[in-house]
C-alpha positions in Angstrom: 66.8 65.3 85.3 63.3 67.1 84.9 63.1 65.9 88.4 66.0 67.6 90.2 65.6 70.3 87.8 61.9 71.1 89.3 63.4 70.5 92.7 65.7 73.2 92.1 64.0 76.0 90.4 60.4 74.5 90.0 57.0 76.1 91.1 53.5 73.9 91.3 50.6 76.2 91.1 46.4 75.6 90.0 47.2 73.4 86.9 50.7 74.8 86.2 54.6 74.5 86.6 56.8 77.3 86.4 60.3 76.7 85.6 62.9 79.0 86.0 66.2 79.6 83.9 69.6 81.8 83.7 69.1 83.2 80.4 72.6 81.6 79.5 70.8 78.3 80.0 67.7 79.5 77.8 68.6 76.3 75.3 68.1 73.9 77.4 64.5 75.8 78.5 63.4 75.7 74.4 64.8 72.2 74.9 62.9 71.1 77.5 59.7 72.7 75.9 59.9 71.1 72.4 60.0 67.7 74.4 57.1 68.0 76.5 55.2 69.4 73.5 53.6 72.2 75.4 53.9 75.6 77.3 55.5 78.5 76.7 58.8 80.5 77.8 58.9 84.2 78.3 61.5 86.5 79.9 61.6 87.9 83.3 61.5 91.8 83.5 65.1 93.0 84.9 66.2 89.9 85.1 69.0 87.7 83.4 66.6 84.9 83.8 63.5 83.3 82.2 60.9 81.5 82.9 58.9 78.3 80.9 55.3 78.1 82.0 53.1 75.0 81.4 49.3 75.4 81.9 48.4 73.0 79.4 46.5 69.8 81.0 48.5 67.3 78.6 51.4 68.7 79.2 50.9 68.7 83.0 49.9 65.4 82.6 53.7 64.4 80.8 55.4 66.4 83.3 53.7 64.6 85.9 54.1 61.2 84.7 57.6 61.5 84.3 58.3 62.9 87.8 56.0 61.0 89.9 58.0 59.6 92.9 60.9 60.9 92.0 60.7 64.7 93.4 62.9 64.6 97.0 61.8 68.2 97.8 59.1 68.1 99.9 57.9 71.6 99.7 56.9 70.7 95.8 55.5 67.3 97.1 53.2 69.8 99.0 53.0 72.3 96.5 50.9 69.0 94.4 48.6 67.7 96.9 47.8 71.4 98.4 46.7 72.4 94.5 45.0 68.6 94.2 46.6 67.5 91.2 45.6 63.8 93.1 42.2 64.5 92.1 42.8 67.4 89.1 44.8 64.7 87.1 43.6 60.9 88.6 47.0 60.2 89.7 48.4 58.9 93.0 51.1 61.7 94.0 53.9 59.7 95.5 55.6 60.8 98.5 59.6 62.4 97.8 62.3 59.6 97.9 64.4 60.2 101.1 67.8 59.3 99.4 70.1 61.3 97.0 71.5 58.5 94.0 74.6 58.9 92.2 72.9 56.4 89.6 70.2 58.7 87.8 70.2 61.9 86.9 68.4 63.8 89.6 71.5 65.8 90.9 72.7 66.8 87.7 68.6 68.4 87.1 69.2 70.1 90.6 72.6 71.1 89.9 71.7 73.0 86.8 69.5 74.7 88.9 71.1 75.5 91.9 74.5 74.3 91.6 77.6 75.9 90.4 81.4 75.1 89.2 83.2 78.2 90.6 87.1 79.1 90.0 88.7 82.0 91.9 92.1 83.2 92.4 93.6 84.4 95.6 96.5 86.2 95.9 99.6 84.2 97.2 103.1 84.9 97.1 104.9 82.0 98.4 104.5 80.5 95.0 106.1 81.0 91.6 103.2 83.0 90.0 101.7 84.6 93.0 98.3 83.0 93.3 96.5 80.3 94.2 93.6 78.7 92.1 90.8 77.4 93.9 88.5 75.2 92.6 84.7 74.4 94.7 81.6 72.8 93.7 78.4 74.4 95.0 74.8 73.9 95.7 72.0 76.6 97.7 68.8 76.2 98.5 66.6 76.9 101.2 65.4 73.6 101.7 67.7 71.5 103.4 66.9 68.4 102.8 68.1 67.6 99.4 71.3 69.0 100.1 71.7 66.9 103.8 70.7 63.7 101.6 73.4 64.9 99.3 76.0 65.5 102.1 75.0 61.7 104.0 75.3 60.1 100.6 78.9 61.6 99.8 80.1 61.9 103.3 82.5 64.5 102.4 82.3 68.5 102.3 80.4 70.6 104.2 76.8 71.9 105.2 76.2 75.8 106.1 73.2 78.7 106.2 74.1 82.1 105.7 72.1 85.0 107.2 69.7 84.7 105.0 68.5 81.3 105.8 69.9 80.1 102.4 71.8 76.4 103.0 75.2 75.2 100.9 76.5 71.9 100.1 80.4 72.4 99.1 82.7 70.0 98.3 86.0 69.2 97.2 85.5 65.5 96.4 86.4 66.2 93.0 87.0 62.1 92.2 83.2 62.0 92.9 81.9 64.7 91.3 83.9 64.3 88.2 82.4 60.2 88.0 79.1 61.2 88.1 78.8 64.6 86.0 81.1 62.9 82.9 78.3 60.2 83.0 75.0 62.3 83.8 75.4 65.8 82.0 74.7 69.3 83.1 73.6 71.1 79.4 74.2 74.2 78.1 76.1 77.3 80.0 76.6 75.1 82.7 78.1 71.9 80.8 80.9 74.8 79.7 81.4 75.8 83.3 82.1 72.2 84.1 84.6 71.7 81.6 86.8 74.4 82.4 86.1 73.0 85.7 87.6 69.8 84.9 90.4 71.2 82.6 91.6 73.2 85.4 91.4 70.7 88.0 93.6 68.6 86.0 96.1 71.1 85.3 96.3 71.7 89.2 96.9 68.2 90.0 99.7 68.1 87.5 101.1 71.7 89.3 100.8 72.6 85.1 99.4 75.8 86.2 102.7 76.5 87.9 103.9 77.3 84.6 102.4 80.1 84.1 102.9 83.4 85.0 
């Protein structure tokens, strides 16, 4: 999870990692803090964000130990060996994994970083309450690699870059999604965005939803 999470929304710098959060997910940062025993988490200026900072050599050496070869990012791979943390720390960096798993709890890391459980409305009035609910599952990042692992390990949804050079992963394999997530959790804010996510999917698939006006 720590894993996916630094993937997502992690920063390797001279003997430190940044870390940042949605302020809705500032639990899980206090969470992740008191586990690793060190740093410290401070709020970004006209932001809704924060941001947990580690530039303790201990806990570098804990984040580092429980990462190791499993990062699939390869600009944070960099980020390591350009701010020698081979030689700062005596540890072998390993090289990012090339494959996405549906067996650990990397994606869930990265989707609390970058991912999101969105439900819209669009108007629609050939039904009996006027609107349809859509339901689609997320992820951005500029780095396209974890998301094309992601996409060649699902083979389903779709891969695009907006003018921005951002990338999304969406899908609508819900059957997929909902296997993994109910077994390797999303916390905090987010874990309630799934949920409702999941509620309302199975309300759609029962047309329950058509009962309401």
């Amino acid at each position: 999870f720590l894993a996916g999470l630094i993937d997502g929304n992690g920063w390797f710098g001279k003997k430190q990692l940044h870390i940042t959060y949605s302020e809705k997910d500032s639990s899980l940062a206090y969470y992740i803090k008191r586990r690793i025993g060190y740093g410290n988490i401070y709020n970004i200026k006209n932001k809704k964000a924060i941001i947990y900072k580690c530039k303790n050599i201990k806990g570098i050496s804990i984040i580092l130990s429980l990462i190791n070869g499993k990062l699939i990012s390869i600009c944070k791979y960099q980020q390591l060996i350009n701010n020698n943390y081979t030689e700062d720390f005596n540890i072998k960096i390993l090289p990012p994994l090339h494959l996405v798993s549906l067996d650990n709890h990397w994606l869930a890391g990265f989707t609390q970083a970058k991912g999101c459980f969105h439900i819209s409305t669009v108007k629609n009035k050939t039904n009996t309450i006027n609107y349809n609910v859509k339901l689609e599952f997320f992820l951005r990042q500029k780095d396209k690699i974890p998301l094309n692992l992601l996409y060649n390990k699902i083979k389903l949804g779709n891969l695009s870059k907006n003018n921005l050079g951002v990338w999304y992963y969406k899908s609508t394999d819900y059957k997929t999604l909902f296997d993994y997530f109910d077994k390797y959790n999303v916390f905090a804010e987010k874990y309630k965005d799934y949920i409702k996510f999941r509620k309302i999917y199975i309300l759609i698939s029962k047309e329950k939803h058509l009962e309401y006006k």
